[in-house]
C-alpha positions in Angstrom: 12.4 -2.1 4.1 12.8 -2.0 0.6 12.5 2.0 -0.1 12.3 1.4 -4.2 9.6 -1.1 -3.8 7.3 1.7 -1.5 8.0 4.4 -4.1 6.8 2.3 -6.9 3.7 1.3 -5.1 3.1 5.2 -4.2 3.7 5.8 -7.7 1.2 3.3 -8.7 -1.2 4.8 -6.4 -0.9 8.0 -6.9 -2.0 7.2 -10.6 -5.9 7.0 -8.9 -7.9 10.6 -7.6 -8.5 8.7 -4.1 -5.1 8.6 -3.4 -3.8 11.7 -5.0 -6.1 13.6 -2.3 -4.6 11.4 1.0 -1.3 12.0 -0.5 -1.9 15.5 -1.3 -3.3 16.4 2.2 -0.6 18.3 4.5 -2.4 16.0 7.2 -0.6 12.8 5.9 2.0 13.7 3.2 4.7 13.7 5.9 3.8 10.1 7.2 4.3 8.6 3.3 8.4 9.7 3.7 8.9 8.7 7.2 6.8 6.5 9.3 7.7 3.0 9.4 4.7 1.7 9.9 2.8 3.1 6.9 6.0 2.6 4.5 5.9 -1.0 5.7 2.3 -1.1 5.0 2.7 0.0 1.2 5.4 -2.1 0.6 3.5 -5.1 0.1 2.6 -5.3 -3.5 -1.1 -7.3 -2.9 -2.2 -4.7 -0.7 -1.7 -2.2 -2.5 -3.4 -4.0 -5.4 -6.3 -4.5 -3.5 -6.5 -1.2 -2.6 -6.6 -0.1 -6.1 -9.3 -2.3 -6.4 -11.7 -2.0 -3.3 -13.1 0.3 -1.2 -12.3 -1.5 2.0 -9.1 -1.6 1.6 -8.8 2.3 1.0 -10.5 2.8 4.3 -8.2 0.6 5.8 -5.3 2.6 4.9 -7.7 5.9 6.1 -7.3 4.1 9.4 -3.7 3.5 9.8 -3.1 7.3 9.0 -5.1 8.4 11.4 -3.7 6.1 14.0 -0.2 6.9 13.2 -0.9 10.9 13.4 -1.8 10.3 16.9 
């Protein structure tokens, strides 16, 4: 996993009020620093693109958080 390349895209995010409240939450702060399977998910730089840019995909990413705090 390339750790730099999740940072950046977390930075990018973070730069929209959507995110800043998921990232913000004590719920799912801890699962941005060390679950593999949402760092792997906001590595890629398309989906995090198109989360920027839809609503969909924002939900999506709702989804996997949930499912990884179980």
């Amino acid at each position: 996993m390339n750790t730099q390349k999740i940072d950046r895209n977390i930075a990018r995010l973070n730069q929209h009020d959507w995110f800043k409240k998921i990232y913000d939450d004590e719920k799912y702060r801890r699962l941005f620093f060390v679950n593999r399977h949402v760092r792997a998910y906001l590595q890629s730089s398309i989906r995090v693109n198109r989360m920027i840019r839809n609503i969909d995909s924002r939900q999506e990413l709702l989804r996997l958080l949930e499912k990884q705090l179980k």
